[in-house]
C-alpha positions in Angstrom: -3.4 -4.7 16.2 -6.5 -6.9 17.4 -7.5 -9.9 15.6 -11.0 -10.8 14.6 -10.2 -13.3 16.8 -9.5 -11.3 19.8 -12.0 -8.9 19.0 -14.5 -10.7 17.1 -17.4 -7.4 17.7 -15.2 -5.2 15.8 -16.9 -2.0 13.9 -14.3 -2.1 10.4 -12.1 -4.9 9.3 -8.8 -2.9 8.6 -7.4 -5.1 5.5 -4.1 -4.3 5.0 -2.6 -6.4 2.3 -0.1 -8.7 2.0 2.2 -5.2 0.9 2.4 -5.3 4.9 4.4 -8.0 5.1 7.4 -6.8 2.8 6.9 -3.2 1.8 8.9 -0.9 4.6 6.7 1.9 3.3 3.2 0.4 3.6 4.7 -0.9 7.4 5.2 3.2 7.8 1.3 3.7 6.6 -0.5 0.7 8.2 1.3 1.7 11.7 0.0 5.3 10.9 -3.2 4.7 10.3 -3.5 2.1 13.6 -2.6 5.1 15.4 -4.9 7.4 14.3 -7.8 4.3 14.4 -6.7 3.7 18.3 -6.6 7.5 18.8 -10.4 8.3 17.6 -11.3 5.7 19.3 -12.5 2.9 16.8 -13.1 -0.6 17.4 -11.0 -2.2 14.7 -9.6 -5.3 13.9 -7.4 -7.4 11.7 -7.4 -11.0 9.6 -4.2 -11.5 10.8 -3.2 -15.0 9.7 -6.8 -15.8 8.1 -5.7 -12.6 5.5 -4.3 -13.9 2.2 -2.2 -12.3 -0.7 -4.3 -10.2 -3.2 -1.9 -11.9 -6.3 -0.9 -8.4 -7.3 2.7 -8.0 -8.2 5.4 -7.1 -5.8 6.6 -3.7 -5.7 9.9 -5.0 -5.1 10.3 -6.4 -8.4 12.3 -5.0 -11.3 9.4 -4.0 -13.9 7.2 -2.7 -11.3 10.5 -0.8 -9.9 10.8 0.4 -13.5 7.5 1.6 -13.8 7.6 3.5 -10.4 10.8 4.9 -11.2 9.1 6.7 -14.9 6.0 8.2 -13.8 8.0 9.5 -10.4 10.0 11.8 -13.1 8.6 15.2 -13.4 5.8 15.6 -16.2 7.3 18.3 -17.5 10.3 15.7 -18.8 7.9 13.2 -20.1 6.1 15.4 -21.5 8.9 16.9 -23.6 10.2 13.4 -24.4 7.3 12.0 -26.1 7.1 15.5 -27.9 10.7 15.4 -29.4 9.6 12.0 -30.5 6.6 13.3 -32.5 8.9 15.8 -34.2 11.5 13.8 -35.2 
C-alpha cells in the first residue's frame, strides 16, 4: 500500500484503523478492498506510521467477545428469551 509519503498527490486517504494491525479479519477486508482500489484504478494512499489508534476497544478482548458472541445468536432465540422472561 502507498504511503502519503510515497504518494503524497493521492485522490482518497484509505484509513484503516489500528483493527489492521491485530484483527486477522479486518487484514482479510483491508487487503480486499486494496485490491479492488488498485484494480479500478484509484490513486490511494495510506498514513502508515503517521496513523494512530482510534482508542476504541479491542475486539480481542473478553466483554467485547461476549458481546459479539450474543447478538451473532439467531434473533429468533433472543427474542424468545427475553419473552419467557416477561412471562415468568
Amino acid at each position: 500500500m502507498p504511503t502519503v509519503d510515497e504518494n503524497p498527490d493521492f485522490d482518497i486517504l484509505y484509513w484503516t484503523g489500528c483493527a489492521v494491525a491485530y484483527d486477522p479479519r479486518a487484514q482479510l477486508t483491508a487487503r480486499a478492498l486494496v485490491k479492488v482500489l488498485n484494480k479500478a484504478g484509484v490513486n490511494f494512499a495510506v498514513l502508515g506510521d503517521a496513523e494512530t489508534c482510534t482508542g476504541l476497544m479491542s475486539p480481542a478482548a473478553p466483554a467485547t467477545r461476549r458481546c459479539i458472541r450474543k447478538w451473532r445468536r439467531p434473533t429468533s432465540r433472543r427474542s424468545t428469551r427475553s419473552s419467557r422472561r416477561a412471562s415468568s
